[in-house]
Structure formats: C-alpha cells, structure tokens
N, C-alpha and C positions, 0 to 999 in steps of 0.2 A: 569445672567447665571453663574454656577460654572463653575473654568477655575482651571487647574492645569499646572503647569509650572517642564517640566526633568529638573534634576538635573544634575550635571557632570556626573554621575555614569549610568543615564539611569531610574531610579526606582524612584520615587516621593516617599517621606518621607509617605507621608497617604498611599503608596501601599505596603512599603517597609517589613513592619511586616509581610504581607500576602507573602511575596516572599520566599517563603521555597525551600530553597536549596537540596532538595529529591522529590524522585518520584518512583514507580514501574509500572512494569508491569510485569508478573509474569505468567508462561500456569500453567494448568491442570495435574497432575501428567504422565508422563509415565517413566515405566519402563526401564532400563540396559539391553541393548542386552542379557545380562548373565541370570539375576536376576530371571526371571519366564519364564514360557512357552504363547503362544501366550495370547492375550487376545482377548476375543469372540467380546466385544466393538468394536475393532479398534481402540481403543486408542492408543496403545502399542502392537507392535508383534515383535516376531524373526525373522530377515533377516538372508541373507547372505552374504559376505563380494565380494560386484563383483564390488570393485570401486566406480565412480561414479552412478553406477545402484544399490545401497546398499540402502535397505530403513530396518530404522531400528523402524521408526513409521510414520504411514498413518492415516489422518483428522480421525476425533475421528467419532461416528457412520458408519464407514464403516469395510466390513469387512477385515482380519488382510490383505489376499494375493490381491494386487492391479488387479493382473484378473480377479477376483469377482466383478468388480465395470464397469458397462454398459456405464463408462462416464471415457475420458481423464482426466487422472492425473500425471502431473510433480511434482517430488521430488528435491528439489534441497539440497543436505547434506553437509554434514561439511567439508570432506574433498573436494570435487568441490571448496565450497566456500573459503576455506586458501588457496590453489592453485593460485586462482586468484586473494588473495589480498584483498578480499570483508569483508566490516564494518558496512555495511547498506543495511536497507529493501532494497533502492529504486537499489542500485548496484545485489544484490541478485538476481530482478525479471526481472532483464536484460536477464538470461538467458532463459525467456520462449518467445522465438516469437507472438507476438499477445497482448503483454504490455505495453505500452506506457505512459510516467510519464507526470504529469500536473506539471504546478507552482502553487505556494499561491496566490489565491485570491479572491474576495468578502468577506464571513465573514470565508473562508475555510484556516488554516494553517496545516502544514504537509504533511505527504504523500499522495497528488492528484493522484490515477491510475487510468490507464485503460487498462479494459480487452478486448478483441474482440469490439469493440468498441464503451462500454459503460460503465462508469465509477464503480470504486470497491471502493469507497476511505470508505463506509460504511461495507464494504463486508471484513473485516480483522480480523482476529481470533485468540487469542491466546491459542493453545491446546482446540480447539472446540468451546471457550465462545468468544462473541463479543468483539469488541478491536475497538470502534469506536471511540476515542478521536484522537482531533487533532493536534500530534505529531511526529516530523522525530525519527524514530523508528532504532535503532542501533543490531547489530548482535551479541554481545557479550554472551550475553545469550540468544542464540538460538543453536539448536542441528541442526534443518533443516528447511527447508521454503518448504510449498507444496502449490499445486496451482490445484482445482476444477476445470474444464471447462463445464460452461453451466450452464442454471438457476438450483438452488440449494433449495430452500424456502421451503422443507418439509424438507432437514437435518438441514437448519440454521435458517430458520425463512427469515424475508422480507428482501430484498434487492437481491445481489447476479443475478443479470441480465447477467455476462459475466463469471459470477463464482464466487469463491470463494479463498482466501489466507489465510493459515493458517501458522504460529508461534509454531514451534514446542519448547521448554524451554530443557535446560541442568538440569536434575534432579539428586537427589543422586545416586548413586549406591553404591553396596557391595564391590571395590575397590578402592586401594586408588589413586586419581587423583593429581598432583603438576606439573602446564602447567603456565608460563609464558612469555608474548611474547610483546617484542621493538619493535618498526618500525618508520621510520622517510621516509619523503620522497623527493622530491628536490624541491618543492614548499616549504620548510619549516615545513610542519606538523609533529608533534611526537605525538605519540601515544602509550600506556601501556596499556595489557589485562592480565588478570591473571584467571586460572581456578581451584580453589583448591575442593577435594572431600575425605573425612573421612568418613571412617567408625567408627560407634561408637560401635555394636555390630554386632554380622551376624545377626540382624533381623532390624539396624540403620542405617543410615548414615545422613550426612549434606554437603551440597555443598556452595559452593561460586563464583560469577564472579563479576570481580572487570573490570571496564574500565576508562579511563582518554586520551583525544585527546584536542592537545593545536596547531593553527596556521592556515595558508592558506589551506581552504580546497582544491583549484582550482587552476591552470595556471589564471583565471578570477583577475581581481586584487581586493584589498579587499573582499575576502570570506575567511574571516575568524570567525573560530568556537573555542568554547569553554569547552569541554560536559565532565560531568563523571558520572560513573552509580554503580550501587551496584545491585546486585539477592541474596539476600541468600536463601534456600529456606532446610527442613530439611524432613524426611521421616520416619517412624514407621512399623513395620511389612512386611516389604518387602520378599516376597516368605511364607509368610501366608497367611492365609484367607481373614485376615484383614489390612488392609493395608492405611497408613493415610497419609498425606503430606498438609504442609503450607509453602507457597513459596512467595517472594515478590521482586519487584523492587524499585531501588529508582533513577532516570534519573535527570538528571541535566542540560540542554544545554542553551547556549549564542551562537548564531548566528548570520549573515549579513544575510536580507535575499535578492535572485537577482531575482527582477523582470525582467530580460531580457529586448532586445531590441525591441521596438514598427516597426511595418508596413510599410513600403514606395514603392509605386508601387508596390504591388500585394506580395511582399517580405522582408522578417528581412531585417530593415535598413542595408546599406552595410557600417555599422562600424568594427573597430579593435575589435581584440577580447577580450582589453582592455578595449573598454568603458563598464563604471559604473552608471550607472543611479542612485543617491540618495547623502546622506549624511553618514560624519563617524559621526556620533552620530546614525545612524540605527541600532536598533538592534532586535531577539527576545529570550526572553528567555522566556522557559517553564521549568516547574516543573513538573513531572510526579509522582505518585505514584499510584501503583496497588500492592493488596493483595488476594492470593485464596488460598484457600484450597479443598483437596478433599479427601472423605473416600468412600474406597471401600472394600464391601465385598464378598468372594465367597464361594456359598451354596458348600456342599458334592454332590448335582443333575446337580452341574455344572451353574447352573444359578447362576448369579452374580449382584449385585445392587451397585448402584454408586452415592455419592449425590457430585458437584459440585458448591462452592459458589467463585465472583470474585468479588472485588471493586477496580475499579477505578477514579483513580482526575489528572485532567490535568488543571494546570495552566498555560497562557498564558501573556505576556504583552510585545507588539509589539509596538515599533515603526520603522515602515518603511514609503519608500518614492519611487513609482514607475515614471516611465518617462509614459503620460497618453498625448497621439498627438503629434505630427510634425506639427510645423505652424513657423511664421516668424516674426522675431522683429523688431520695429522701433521706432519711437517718443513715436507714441500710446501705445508702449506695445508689448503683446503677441497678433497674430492673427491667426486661426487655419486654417489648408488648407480645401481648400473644393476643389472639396470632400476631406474629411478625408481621409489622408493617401498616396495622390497622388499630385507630383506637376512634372514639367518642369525643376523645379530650381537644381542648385548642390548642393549637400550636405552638402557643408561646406555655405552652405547661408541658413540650414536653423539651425532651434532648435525645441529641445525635455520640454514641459512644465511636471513640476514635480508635483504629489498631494502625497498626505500624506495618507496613513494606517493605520491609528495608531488603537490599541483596547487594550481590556482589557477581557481575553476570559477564563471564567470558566466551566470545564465540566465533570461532574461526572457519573457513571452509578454503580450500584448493581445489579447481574443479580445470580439467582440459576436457578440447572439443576436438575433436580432427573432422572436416569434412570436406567432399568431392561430387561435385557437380557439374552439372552440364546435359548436351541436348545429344540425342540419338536418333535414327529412323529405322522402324522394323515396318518395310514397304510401304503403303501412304500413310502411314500413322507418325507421329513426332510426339517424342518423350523427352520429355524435360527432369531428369532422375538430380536425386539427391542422397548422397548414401551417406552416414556418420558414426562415429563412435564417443561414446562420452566417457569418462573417470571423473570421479568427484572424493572427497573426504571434507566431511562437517566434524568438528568438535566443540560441544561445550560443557559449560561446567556455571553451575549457581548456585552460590552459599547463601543460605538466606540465614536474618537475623529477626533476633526479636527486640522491643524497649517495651518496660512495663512499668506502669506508673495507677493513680489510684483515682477516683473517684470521689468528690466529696468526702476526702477523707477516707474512704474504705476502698481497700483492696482489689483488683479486676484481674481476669483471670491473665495468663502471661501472654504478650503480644499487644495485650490495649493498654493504651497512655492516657484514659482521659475521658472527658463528656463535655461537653458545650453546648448550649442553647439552641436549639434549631435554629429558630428566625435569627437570633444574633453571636453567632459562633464568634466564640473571642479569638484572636490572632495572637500569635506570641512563640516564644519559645517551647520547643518540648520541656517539657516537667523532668525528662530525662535525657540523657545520651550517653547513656550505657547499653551498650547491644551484644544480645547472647547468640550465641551461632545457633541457628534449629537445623534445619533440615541443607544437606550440601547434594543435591543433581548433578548426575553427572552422564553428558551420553557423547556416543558418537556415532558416525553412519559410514559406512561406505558405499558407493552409486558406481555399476559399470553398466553401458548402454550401448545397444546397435538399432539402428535405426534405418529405412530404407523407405523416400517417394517418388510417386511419377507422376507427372502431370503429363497424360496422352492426349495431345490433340485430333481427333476423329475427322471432322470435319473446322473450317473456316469459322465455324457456328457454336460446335459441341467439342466439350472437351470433360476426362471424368479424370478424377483423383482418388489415389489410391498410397495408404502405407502404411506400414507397420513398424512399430515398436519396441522392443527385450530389454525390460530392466532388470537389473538385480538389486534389490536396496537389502544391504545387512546392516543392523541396529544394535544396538544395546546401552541400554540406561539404568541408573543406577539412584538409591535414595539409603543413604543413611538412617534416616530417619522412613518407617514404612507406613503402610495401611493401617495398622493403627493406630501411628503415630506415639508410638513407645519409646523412648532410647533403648538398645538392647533388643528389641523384639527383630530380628531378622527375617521371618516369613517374608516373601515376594519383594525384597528389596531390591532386587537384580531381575532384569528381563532384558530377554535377547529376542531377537526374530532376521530371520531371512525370508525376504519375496522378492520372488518372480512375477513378473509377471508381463503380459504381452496386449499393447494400446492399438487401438483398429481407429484410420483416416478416410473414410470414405465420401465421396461427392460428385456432382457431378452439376454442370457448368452452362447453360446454354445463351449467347450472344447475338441474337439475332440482326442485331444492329453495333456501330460500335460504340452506341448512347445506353442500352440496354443490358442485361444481363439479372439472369433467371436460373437459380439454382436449388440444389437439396442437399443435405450432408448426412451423418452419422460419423459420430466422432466419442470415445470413450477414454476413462482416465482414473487412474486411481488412487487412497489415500490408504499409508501402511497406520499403520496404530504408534507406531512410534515415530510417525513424521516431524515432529516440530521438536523433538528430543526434548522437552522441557518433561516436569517432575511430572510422576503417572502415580499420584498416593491413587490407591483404590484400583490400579489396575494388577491382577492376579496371574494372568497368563498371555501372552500374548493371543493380539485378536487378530481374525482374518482381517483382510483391507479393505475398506469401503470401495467399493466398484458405481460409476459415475456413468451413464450412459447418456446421446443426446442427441436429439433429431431435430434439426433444422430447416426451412425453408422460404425462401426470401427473396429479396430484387432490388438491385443497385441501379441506379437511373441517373445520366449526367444529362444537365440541361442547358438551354441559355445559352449555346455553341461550348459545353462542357466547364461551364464558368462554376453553375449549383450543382452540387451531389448529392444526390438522394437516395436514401436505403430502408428496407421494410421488411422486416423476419417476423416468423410465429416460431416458437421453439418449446421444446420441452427438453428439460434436465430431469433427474432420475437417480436417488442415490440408496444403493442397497448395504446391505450390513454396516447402516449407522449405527456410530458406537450413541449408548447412553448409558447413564448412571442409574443406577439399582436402587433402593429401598439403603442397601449394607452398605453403600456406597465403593462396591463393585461396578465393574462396565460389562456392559454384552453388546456384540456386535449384531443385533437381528432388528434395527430399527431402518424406515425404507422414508425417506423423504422425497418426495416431487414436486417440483417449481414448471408451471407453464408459462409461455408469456408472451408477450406483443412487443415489438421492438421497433420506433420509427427516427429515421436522424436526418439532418439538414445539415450541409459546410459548404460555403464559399461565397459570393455574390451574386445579387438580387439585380443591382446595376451597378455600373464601374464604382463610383464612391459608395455602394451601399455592400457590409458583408453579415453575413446571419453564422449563426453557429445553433442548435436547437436540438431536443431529442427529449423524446416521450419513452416510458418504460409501463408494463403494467406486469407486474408480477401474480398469477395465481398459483400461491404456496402452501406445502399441507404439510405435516409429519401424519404418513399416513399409517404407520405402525412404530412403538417402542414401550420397550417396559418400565423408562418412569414414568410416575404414576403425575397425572394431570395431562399431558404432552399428547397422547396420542390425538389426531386431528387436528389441534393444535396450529398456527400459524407461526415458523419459525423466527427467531427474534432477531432483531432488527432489518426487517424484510418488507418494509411498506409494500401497499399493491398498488399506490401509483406514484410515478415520478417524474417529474420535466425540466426541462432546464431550455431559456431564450438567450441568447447573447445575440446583438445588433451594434453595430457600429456605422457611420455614415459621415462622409466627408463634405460638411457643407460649405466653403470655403479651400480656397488652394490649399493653409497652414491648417485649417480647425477640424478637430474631427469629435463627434457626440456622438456618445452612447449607451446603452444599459441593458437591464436585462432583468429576468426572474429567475428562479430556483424554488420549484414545487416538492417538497418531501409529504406523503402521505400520512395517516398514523401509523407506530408503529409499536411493537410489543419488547419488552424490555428482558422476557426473560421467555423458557418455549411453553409457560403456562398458559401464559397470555393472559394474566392476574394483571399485570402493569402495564402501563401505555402509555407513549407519549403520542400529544396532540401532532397533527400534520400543520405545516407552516410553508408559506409563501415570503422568500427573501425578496428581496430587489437592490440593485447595484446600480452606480451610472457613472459615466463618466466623460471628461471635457479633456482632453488636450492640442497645444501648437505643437506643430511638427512638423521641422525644415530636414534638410539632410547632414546639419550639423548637429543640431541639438534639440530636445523635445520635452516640453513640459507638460505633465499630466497630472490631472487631479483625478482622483477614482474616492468615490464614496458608498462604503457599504451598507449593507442594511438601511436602506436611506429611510423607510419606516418606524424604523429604530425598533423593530419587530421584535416580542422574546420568543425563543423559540431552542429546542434541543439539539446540538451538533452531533452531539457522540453518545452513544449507549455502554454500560457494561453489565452484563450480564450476570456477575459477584455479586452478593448479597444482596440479595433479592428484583435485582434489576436498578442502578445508578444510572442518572441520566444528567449528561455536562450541561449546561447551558452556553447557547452562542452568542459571539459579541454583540455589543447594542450597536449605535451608530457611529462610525469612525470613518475619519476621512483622512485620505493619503497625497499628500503632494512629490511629487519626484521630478528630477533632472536628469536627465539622459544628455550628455556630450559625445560626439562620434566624428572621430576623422578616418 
C-alpha cells in the first residue's frame, strides 16, 4: 500500500507543487450607496445611514426595502462589525441569536453552523451564489454579512433548512477609498488590512483588500494561525445601463486545528483551559480561490437582466490529531472506559487516546445565474416578477490518511498515535509521520434550476407574495473504502441519486403605516441525501430528501422618525425524513424534527450619539421521531433554548466613542442523546475608541470577565467541546484618506 511520510515543513514533496499559495472568493457585484438608485433585484439598494440599522444591501432576489420581505432578516454591517473587532465569518454570526458554531470533523473542515437548529454549513452565499467550500472564511472583503431565517429553497435552491447567510463583497465605487488598519493583540496576534478604491473614470473604478494575520489566535495555547488574502475586484459602466464587474479572491491560511475537549461524566472533561489535545506538527492549510463576474443590464421599460457567473477551488491538506475517549493506562496499554465517557476514577488517573485526521480535500464548484426582472400591471394590481434560471457543477474528492503509533509501549489499533494525560496533555511531535491512505471520497453534483416570483401589490397597504421553485440535483459519490470498511469489500461503495423537486414562497404583507408592517409566510426547502458530497460509510441506497417546511408570523416596526428598527416573529420549522443512523450503522430517512421559536431584534439608534444592535432567540426543539436508539424526543445538539446578544455604542465626546455588550448562549447538548452538555454562559465585550476622519484608534476587550465558557461543539466521539478564549484585549489603528 502507498504510504507518504510529512516532511519538516508539513506538505509532502509529491503534494507540494499542488499547494498554491492563492485563493478567492469573490460576491456578485453591488452597488456604492452613492452610485445608482435602488435596484429592482435586491441585489443593491439605497439605505440610510441609521447606524447599526443601515443596510446598504439585502440577499440578492429580494426586494431592495427589508419590509417587503414576509421572513426575518438580520443585517449585520460594517461599521457594527469594526466596532467590535470582528475578522471572521464565525465571530460575525455571533451576533444573531439562534447560531451556534460546530468544530471540524468527519470529512467536514471550516465553518460548521447552525441555524435554529439545523445546520447551514451548505447554506452560505457569497452575493446570492453558493459558497459551499470547506473553508474558515475571513471579513476582509466583506461590506456586510446577512442572515435569511426559515427554509429558503425557492430563492436559493436545496439546502437552507434554518435559513440562509449571505457574504455581502466591498465592490468599486465612484470615490476614492485609501483605509488601512494594524491591530495586535495580547495573545500575540498581528494583524494588516488594507482597503484601497480608484476611480478610473466616472463610469470606472477598481477596488482592492489586502489582509495578512500572523500568531496566537486564542488565550487556548497553541492556536495559532497563519492567513493572507487578496480581492481585487474592478467595475465598468457604473450608473449606466450597462454595468460589468469581475471580482476575485485569493485566501491563503495555515492553521492548528482544536479539536476540543472529549466527555467525562455527562460533561467537557474538567480540564485547564490550557489543555491541547494533538501535536505541533498539526496543521491545516487551505488554499482558496474564487472568481465571478456579472453583467448587468437595464432596459429604458425599467426591466433589467442580469447574468452571474462564479468559480470556485478550495484546497485542503490537513494533518490533525483529535483526543478520541478517556480510558486508562497500564502494562496492557490503552483501555477505554466503559461506558464510554464515564468512570469513578479522578482525573488525573486517567488519559485521552489521540487518532489522526489527516486528508487531503479538493473542492470545486462552477455555478451561473441568469435573471430578469421587473415590474408589470394586470389592471390596479402591480407585480413586481423575478424569473431565473440556475446551472451549477460541484466536484470533490478526499483522500484520507492514517499515522499509527503505540501506547505506553503497546500497539493501538491503526489511525491512533498515542495517549496523554487528561489534565496534562504533553505537547510535542507526533511519535510518527508516516501516513497510509484509507479511505479516497469522491463525489460530484450537477444543479439545473427555474425559478419564478411576484410580489402583487393589491392595495397601498397589502401586498402577497408568491413563487415557485424546480430543481434538479444529480449526485453521485464514491468510497473506496465501504460500510464495512474492508479493502476489497465493494458492497454500496458507489451511490447515485437524482431529485426533483419543487420549493413553495408564500406570504403576505400588510403596511398600514410606512413605520409598520405586519406579515405571514410559508416557505419550504429541501435537503438531498447526498448534499454535502462528503464520505456516506453506512449509507446503502440512496435516501429520499429531507423535506423542511415553515410558517412564520411577525412585525417589523421603524421608530424614532425611522432611526430604530424593530422586528418580532413566532415561527415553526419542521423537518420530515430525517436521515439517522441505525443500530448496523446504516441511515433511514423516517426521522421528523421540529424547532419552534420566538424571535425579537433591535438595530440603529436610541439617540444621535447612542447605537444599539440586540436580539433575543428562544428555541423550542425536539426530534420528535427516529430510529436511533436514545434520540427520540430528544433535544437536537447544539441547539440552546435561549439566546441574546446586546451590542451598544455611544459617542460621549466629539472624538470618543464607548462601548460593550453581552452574548447569552443557553445550555446546550453536545451530541442528540443529550447524555452531554455544555453549561450556558454570558460573555461581555467593551470597547473605547478616538475617532477623527483621518485616523481611529480602538481598543476592544473581550471576554472582559475572563469567563470560561464553550465556543464550539462536535458532535464525533461522543460529543467534544472547544473552549473559548480567556481575556484578550486588542488595540488597532485605522488610517484613512
């Protein structure tokens, strides 16, 4: 069997050629606040400038004013997020109550969410096009981050069970932009952003963001990161008819990754918030590269056509090493507790056995949009139609490896490296770097979609929404290695599937005022069995599709002469032929999940110098049928039932602005036993900075508690739970001409 052996460096000479140090990802063009007047899309509109409640563009097919839309939507903008220090997707979607972040694992790396509490990690969007590669996803070139709630699958196609997150991109504009910004922080991290924006004529411009972060990401010891990214992205005809743009990413990161700490008694080991489970030879680096372009034109009739094309490649090549059971060492060796995860004994008598992660994960997707829009009258009624077609192609492929090494001297079975002390896990070299290839995945998909909405205006007051859907997703993935994981054994190593299938937009609208708005929706969406194309050991036949249904009802309120916005939903989600795992470690799709919930938000200002950002979640979640055995009734995992988040800011002084905030996470269940839990925790944040129109200095301190408390959950081996950073404070400079 071929066997590859790491090098000092991390990258094997046969993989090293393939390790291209660029990457992108790149949204969909929109518009400069300035630049044009609304657009009919939703791609691009004109806000207003009310602080954090400022949206200057909302998920592309909707329309431009967010109270037109019969479904909760969080905006999260740019100034919110410098305020608080935020660099990344996963810190970004802290702010919306009802989100809760996974770790890496099985064949899944990057950013694991979850929404209302079922995962989104397919459901990511950059500027309306899918963005499903698996990569930790950086803020630099982003304008704003929005967040759909409730199945979505007639605006986005399959997935999107808890909603939808879209990636809003920093595009040209007809001003000239020169933004650069230091930050370092007391863990050691430094950090360089730069946002440069020319105009080339009044009908041109080119933009640039430049990023670079080098050290400890974490108070956690050893996380550390290594990342730098490039967007250029340039623009033609802007406030013409015709209007062009080709935009691109190039992402670069080396990271540790932290598998957290394993299970003991019903809860995360009660280690230091030091221990490290793995080796310094762990690393992962990805290469990212995404390139799109989009032209768009608008008739003299006011209808406007739009075609959208995106490509992206996400290279991966992982070696990590999680901590995988608690059991106890002697002559023999390693011995696992039984039950798993529970013993009598103290802590410091027992130990954490290590296995290996390691892969090699390529993942590509092409995907074009064509759409046409605009407004129509069939006698006093006004329709506002959106008709589209989609084509997509996903490929990937994951070779995974093994390192096997011994225990106290005696042998472990292939794939573990090792044992370490619970409380004081040694740090060091793997014992090996030799790695055998196991199992190679391999899938791909093809996506063709029609899509048709209208938004009828009835009356000045009432308005209902209506559309439909047609996907086609064909699949097929592939495992070398199968269900029984044999070499040789070829039973169900190969599975194919085609679905159809058709998503329903229903809503309706009423505005009595133009401070008000009072709505209902029904909206559904669904998930194929082979969506995430990663390795399906144990899956036998293809399964029907989870089908996602969801009734909404709510009310958006501007106040203050439309300075605060306010919004308030009840909703229920609903997911039928949930897949689970069987006793034989087979899946059946006859499991029904339901999430109910309460949903309230706050963005903008309270008074001119004062801005709030705020939102309460309450999840009531069940599995309310499935065949594995524990699960049923059950509360799905990582799904807290309550969640809030405060952000406040206030300018006491001309230059000085203070502020802070909370972040309420509930308890939550670590695996769908709900045998494990992590405690619920209250963060707090705050921050001081001067700020002229040339240059701005900000201190932000997190965790000012220095609270411990769990970030991330994984659901592998019997429920792991990361720990989040202690108390770290960040200074930064911002220069601007």
């Amino acid at each position: 069997m071929l066997q590859r052996t790491i090098n000092p460096k991390g990258v094997t000479a046969r993989r090293r050629a393939a390790a291209i140090g660029a990457g992108a990802l790149v949204l969909a063009p929109a518009a400069a606040l300035a630049d044009s007047a609304p657009r009919v899309d939703g791609v691009t509109v004109t806000g207003k400038r009310h602080g954090y409640g400022e949206v200057e563009n909302v998920l592309a097919k909707l329309p431009a004013d967010l109270r037109d839309i019969p479904q909760s939507v969080t905006v999260l903008n740019k100034g919110l997020l410098q305020s608080q220090g935020v660099t990344s997707l996963a810190e970004a979607l802290r702010n919306v109550p009802g989100i809760t972040l996974g770790g890496a694992e099985g064949g899944q790396i990057g950013n694991n969410i979850n929404l209302n509490g079922f995962t989104a990690r397919t459901d990511i969007f950059l500027d309306g096009m899918r963005d499903r590669g698996q990569y930790y996803r950086d803020t630099f070139a982003l304008e704003s981050v929005e967040v759909l709630m409730g199945p979505s699958s007639m605006l986005f196609g399959r997935g999107s069970t808890g909603g939808a997150i879209n990636q809003v991109s920093k595009r040209p504009v007809l001003r000239p932009i020169q933004e650069v910004e230091g930050s370092a922080t007391t863990n050691g991290l430094a950090r360089g952003d730069a946002d440069v924006n020319l105009p080339l004529s009044d009908q041109a411009a080119m933009r640039l963001a430049v990023m670079g972060q080098k050290g400890p990401a974490s108070t956690r010891d050893k996380t550390r990161v290594e990342d730098y990214g490039l967007a250029p992205s340039i623009r033609f005809g802007i406030g013409t008819p015709t209007e062009f743009t080709v935009s691109g990413l190039a992402q670069h990161n080396r990271d540790r990754p932290d598998y957290g700490v394993p299970p003991l008694n019903g809860r995360p080991a009660p280690v230091g918030r030091e221990a490290v489970y793995g080796y310094s030879s762990d690393r992962t680096i990805q290469d990212i590269v995404a390139i799109g372009g989009e032209l768009r034109h608008r008739f003299a009739s006011g209808w406007q056509v739009r075609n959208q094309l995106q490509y992206n490649r996400i290279r991966t090549d992982a070696v990590e090493t999680a901590g995988q059971g608690i059991g106890t060492v002697n002559a023999r060796g390693y011995t696992a507790l039984v039950p798993a995860g529970t013993s009598a004994l103290a802590p410091e008598q027992l130990f954490v056995r290590l296995q290996s992660h390691d892969r090699v994960i390529r993942d590509t997707s092409l995907y074009d949009q064509l759409e046409i829009s605009g407004e129509a009258a069939t006698g006093p009624f006004l329709h506002a139609l959106l008709a589209g077609g989609e084509l997509g192609h996903d490929n990937y492929r994951n070779q995974n490896y093994t390192r096997t090494a011994s225990c106290n001297g005696i042998a472990l079975p292939a794939g573990y490296t090792g044992c370490v002390s619970l409380l004081n896990p040694a740090y060091g070299a793997s014992p090996t770097s030799l790695e055998t290839p196991t199992n190679l995945a391999r899938g791909q998909a093809d996506t063709a979609a029609i899509y048709l909405s209208d938004t009828i205006t009835l009356t000045p007051q009432v308005k209902l929404v209506g559309g439909l859907r047609w996907d086609r997703y064909s699949a097929k993935i592939s495992n070398s290695i199968n269900s029984a994981n044999t070499p040789g054994n070829t039973a169900f190593a190969r599975v194919s599937q085609t679905v159809d299938f058709t998503s329903v937009r229903l809503g309706a609208i009423w505005r009595p005022t133009s401070a008000q708005t009072y709505y209902v929706s029904y909206s559904t969406s669904f998930n194929p069995s082979l969506e995430q194309l990663t390795s399906t050991t144990g899956i036998t036949q293809p399964l029907a599709p989870e089908k996602n249904t969801s009734y909404e009802a709510g009310a958006k309120w501007g106040l203050l002469g439309d300075r605060l916005n306010l919004d308030a939903a009840l909703f229920q989600v609903r997911k039928d032929n949930a897949r689970s795992q069987n006793p034989d470690n087979t899946y059946t799709a006859d499991g029904d999940i339901r999430v109910r919930g309460v949903r309230l938000g706050a963005a903008g200002r309270l008074a001119p110098h004062w801005q709030v950002f705020a939102g309460y979640t309450r999840l009531d979640a069940k599995i309310l049928s499935a065949i594995a055995v524990g699960t049923q009734g059950m509360v799905p995992a990582n799904t807290p039932r309550d969640s809030a988040t405060l952000w406040t800011t206030y300018d006491v002084a001309r230059h000085v602005q203070v502020g802070g905030g909370a972040t309420y996470v509930g308890k939550r269940f670590l695996n769908n036993t709900d045998l494990v839990s992590a405690p619920g925790y209250v963060r707090l944040d705050a921050t001081i900075a001067w700020r002229t129109p040339a240059y701005e200095v900000r201190l932000n301190v997190f965790n000012l508690a220095d609270r411990r408390y769990y970030d991330a959950l994984i659901q592998s081996d019997g429920g792991r739970a990361v720990p989040g950073a202690g108390r770290t404070a960040m200074l930064s400079l911002v220069l601007r001409r």
